[in-house]
C-alpha positions in Angstrom: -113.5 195.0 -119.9 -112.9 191.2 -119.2 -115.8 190.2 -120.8 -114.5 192.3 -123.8 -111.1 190.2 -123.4 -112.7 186.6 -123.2 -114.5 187.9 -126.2 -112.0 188.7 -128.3 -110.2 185.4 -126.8 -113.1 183.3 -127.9 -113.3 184.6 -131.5 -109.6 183.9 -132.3 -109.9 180.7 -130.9 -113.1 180.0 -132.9 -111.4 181.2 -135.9 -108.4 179.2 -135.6 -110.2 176.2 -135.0 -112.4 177.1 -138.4 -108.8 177.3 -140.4 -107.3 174.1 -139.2 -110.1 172.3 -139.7 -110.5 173.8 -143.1 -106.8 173.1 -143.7 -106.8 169.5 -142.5 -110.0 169.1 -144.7 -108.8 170.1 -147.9 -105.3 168.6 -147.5 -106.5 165.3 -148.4 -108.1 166.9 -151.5 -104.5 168.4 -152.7 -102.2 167.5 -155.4 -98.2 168.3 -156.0 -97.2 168.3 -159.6 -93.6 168.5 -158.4 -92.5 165.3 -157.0 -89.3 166.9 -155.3 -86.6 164.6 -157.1 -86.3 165.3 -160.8 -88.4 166.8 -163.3 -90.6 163.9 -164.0 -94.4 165.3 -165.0 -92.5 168.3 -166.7 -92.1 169.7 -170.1 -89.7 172.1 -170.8 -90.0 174.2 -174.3 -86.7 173.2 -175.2 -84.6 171.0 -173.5 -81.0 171.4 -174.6 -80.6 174.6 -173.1 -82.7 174.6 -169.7 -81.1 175.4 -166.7 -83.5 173.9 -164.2 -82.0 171.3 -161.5 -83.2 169.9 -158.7 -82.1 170.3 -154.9 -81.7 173.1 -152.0 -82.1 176.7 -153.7 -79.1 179.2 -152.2 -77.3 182.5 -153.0 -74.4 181.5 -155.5 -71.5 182.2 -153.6 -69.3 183.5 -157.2 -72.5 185.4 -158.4 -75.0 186.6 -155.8 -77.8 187.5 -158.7 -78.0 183.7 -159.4 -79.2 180.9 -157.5 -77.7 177.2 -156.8 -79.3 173.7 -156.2 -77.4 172.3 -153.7 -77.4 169.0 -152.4 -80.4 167.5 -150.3 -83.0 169.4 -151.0 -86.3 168.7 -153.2 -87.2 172.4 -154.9 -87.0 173.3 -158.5 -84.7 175.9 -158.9 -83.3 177.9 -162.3 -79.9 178.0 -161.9 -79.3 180.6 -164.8 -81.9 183.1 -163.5 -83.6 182.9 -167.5 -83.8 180.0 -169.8 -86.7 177.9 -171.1 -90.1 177.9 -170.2 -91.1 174.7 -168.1 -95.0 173.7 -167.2 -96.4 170.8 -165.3 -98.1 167.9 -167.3 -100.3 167.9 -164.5 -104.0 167.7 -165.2 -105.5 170.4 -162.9 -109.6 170.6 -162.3 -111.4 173.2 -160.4 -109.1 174.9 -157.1 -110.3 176.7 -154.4 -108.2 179.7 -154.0 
């Protein structure tokens, strides 16, 4: 039974050796189209009547469906819930998935 438990101890410390290595690998190989402060590198289909802002996604308080972009935060939120399409200008090669 113990040498079933150092085993099984072994193996999960192999494997998550394996993934962080892996992760710490690739991670210099990564790219982030969204720069986390405004929508520079974006195109949006039309942009008179988007809705997308920049900041801390939340609950609206008034309207619970919707979401806010509240201060101090670098996500890209739709604040209407619908609106206009939006897609990186980002040139994107091959990924591993």
């Amino acid at each position: 039974m113990r040498n079933h438990k150092l085993t099984t101890l072994f193996t999960i410390l192999a494997i998550t050796l394996a993934l962080t290595t892996s992760n710490s690998a690739s991670a210099k190989n990564t790219a982030s189209p969204f720069n986390g402060k405004n929508l520079k590198g974006w195109k949006l289909k039309n942009k008179k009547a988007h809705h997308w802002k920049v900041g801390k996604a939340a609950l609206n308080p008034k309207d619970p469906r919707l979401l806010v972009a509240g201060k101090g935060g670098a996500e890209l939120v739709n604040v209407k819930g619908h609106g206009v399409d939006i897609y990186s200008e980002f040139k994107h090669g091959d990924a591993i998935i």
